[in-house]
ZADRENBA-289282 format. One record per residue (C-alpha): residue in one letter; x, y, z. Coordinates in steps of 0.1 Angstrom, whole numbers, plus 5000, padded with zeros to 4 digits. Example, Ala and Ser with C-alpha at 12.3 -4.5 7.8 and 13.67 -1.06 7.14 Angstrom:
BEGIN
A512349555078/S513749895071/
***
This chain:
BEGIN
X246518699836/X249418519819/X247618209810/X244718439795/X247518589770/X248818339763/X245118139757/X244318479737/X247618429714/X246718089704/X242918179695/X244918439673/X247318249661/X245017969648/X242518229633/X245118399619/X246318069599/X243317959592/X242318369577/X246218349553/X245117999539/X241718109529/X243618439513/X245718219496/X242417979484/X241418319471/X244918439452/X245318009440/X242318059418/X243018429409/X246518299397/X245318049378/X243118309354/X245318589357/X249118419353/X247218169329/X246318449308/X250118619308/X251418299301/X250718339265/X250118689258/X253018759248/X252518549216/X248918649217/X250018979209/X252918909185/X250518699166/X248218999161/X251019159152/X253119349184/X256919389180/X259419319208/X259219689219/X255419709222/X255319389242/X258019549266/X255719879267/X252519699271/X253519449302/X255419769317/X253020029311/X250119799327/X252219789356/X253020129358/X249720259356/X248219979380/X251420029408/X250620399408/X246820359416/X247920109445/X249320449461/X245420569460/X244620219467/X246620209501/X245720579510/X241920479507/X242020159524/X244120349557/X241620649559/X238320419552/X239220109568/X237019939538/X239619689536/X237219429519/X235219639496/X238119769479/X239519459472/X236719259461/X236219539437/X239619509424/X239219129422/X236319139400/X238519379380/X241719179379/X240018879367/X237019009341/X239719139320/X241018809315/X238118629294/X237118909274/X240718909257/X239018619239/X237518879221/X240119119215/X240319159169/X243919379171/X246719389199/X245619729206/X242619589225/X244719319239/X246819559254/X244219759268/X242719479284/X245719339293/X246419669312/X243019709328/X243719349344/X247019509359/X244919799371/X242319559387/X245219389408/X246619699417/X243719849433/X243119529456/X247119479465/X247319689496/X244119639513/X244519199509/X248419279519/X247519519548/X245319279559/X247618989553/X250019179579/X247819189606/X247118799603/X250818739597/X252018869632/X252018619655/X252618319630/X255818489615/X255418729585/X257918569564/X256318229568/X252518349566/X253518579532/X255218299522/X252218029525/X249818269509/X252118299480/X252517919478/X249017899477/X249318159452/X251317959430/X249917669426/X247117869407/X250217989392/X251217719379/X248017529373/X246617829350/X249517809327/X249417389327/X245417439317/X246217669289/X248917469274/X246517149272/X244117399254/X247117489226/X248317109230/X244616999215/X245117289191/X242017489206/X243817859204/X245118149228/X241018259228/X239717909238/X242517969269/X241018309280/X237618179279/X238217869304/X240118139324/X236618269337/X235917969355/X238917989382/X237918319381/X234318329392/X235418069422/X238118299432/X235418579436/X232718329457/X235718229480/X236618569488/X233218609495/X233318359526/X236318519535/X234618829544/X231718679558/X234018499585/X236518749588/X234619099592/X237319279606/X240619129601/X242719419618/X241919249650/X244118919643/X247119169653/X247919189689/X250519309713/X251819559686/X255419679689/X255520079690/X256720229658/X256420579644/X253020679632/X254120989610/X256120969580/X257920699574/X261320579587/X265120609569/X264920239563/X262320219550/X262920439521/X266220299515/X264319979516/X262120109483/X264920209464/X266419859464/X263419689455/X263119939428/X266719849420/X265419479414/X262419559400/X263919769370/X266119459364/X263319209365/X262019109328/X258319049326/X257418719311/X255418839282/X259118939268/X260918599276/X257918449261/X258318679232/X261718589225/X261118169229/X258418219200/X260418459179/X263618239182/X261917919181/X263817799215/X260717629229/X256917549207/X253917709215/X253017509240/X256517459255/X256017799267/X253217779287/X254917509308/X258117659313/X255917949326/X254617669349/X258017539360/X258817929369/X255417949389/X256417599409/X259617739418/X258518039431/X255917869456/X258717599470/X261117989472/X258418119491/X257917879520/X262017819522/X262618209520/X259718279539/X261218069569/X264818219565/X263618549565/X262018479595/X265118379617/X267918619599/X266018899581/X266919099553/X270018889546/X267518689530/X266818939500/X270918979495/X271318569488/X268118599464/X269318889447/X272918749441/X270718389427/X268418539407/X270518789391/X271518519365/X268518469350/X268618699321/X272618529308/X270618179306/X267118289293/X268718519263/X271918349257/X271717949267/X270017649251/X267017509259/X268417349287/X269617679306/X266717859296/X265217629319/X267617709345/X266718069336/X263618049341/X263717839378/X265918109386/X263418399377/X260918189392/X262918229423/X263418529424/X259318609418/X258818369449/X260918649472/X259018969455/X255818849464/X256318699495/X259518809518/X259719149502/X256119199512/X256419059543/X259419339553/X257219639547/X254619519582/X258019539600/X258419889596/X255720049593/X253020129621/X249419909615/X247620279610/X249820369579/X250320019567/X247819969543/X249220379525/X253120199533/X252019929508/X250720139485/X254420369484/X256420069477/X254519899454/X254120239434/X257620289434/X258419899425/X256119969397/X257720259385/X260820109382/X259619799371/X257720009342/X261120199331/X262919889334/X260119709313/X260119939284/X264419949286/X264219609285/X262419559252/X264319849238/X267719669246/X265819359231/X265419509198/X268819669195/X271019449216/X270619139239/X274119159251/X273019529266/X269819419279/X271419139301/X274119339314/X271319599328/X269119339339/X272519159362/X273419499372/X270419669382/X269419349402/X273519339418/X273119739433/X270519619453/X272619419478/X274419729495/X271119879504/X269719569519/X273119519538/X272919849552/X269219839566/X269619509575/X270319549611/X267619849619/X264919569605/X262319479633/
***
């Protein structure tokens, strides 16, 4: 009986690997449209003629609206167990947009579109994470969130590389978006084969541990507020993009690479966080929280050269969001509310990550000074709540 478990964990445990890397396929060429694209619209839209404060309200209003429908999204995806058809149709969503900004005449359809893309990657969020979590239980959640997002990034960072050659050869932002639909149709045909070999990936997760199936635990809420706490802190690129253009601290194309460099960082975070998380918890989150607090004092107020430290350090800092902080949710939470647990935190992250947003870019226009000292403090409160869940963490 032993040696059937343990021949039945290893089947698992290689399908389960084998399901997060062709996930990850999926989210490498899905990065490279969609984090292509926001690598340069913020100066898409200050070229067709956005200020500071719509750019802030823009990137944090698309997130706002797109966090809140991940709430529906989970909800859906826990009472219909349709995990794949609601997130291929927010794929195909998430990564139309993109391309037809090429034909966007005024920021105000840029903005829409730009928000509709949000929307798309809302919608297919917590069914791909919910299913990630079930594939993740055996191998180690922090490493397997961690792998996908490394996978992740590499379309991260290639989108971004692909549009700065376009502006290097002097082609245009519209050139960009239009190349963007070719990562973008492969990301959709590989998700197809994902489905087709993985019907029902609920079944990679085995030997569950017991955990409450109504409501939701102490920790976990307090868990929610402190990723809200970072997220309201966090700047959205579009904004640090914004303010390289407007004060000439890095060209045009300059941008897209440091957008790049960001993207690299946060898949190397990933797999190193991912495997820290994995032997001492929610510790993990304190030490990235107390790193990537800094960002904003070397983005807004250093040279070139920090602004390149900035900008590793946001990347870092992205690299734990999407890949540790993820990973904590399947801990605790019960597999029959998961996929509705995924869709409560990210709604609340993208709440706060709204306010703080459109904050952000007021501060920007008024005062820098104020706009870094929220974005260091808002990020700094997190650590108490991490600290005091951290030993009720499964």
């Amino acid at each position: 009986m032993e040696n059937t478990t343990m021949a039945e964990h290893g089947i698992s445990t290689k399908n389960a690997l084998r399901f997060v890397i062709l996930i990850g396929i999926v989210s490498l060429f899905a990065d490279m449209t969609y984090e292509g694209a926001r690598s340069i619209n913020g100066p898409f839209l200050a070229i067709l003629g956005a200020s500071g404060t719509v750019v802030g309200i823009v990137s944090g209003l698309g997130e706002l609206i797109g966090y809140v429908l991940r709430l529906v999204s989970g909800y859906l995806s826990d009472k219909t167990k349709e995990y794949w058809a609601i997130t291929f149709f927010g794929y195909a969503v998430n990564l139309i947009a993109v391309p037809l900004l090429a034909l966007a005449g005024n920021w105000q359809i840029a903005a829409v579109l730009m928000m509709i893309e949000r929307i798309g990657k809302a919608i297919r969020v917590p069914p791909r994470d919910a299913m990630l979590s079930y594939a993740t239980h055996h191998m180690g959640r922090g490493w397997g969130f961690g792998l996908h997002e490394a996978l992740d990034q590499l379309g991260a960072v290639t989108g971004p590389l692909i549009v700065a050659a376009v502006l290097f050869f002097r082609d245009g932002y519209r050139t960009g978006y239009v190349l963007l639909l070719i990562p973008a149709l492969l990301a959709l045909a590989v998700l197809t084969t994902a489905r087709f070999l993985y019907p029902h990936p609920q079944d990679l997760e085995i030997n569950q541990k017991t955990l409450q199936v109504q409501g939701f635990s102490r920790s976990f809420w307090l868990y929610v507020i402190a990723a809200a706490l970072i997220a309201a802190g966090f700047a959205d690129f579009p904004l640090i993009a914004y303010h390289f253009q407007k004060t000439s601290l890095a060209s045009p194309t300059m941008i897209p690479i440091l957008y790049a460099v960001a993207m690299g960082v946060d898949a190397l975070a990933a797999l190193i966080f991912g495997r820290l998380f994995d032997r001492i918890g929610l510790s993990t989150m304190m030490l990235v929280a107390v790193l990537s607090a800094f960002f904003a004092p070397l983005v807004f107020f250093g040279t070139f050269s920090l602004a390149v430290l900035g900008m590793a350090l946001w990347g870092m800092g992205m690299g734990a969001q999407e890949s540790i902080m993820r990973a904590a949710v399947a801990g605790m939470v019960a597999t029959e509310r998961r996929g509705l647990a995924y869709g409560v935190f990210n709604t609340a992250y993208g709440i706060s990550w709204f306010l703080g947003s459109v904050l952000i870019g007021i501060l920007y226009d008024v005062s820098i000074p104020w706009l870094v000292a929220f974005s260091v403090t808002a990020q700094l409160v997190s650590i108490p709540f991490f600290y005091f869940i951290r030993k009720t963490y499964i």
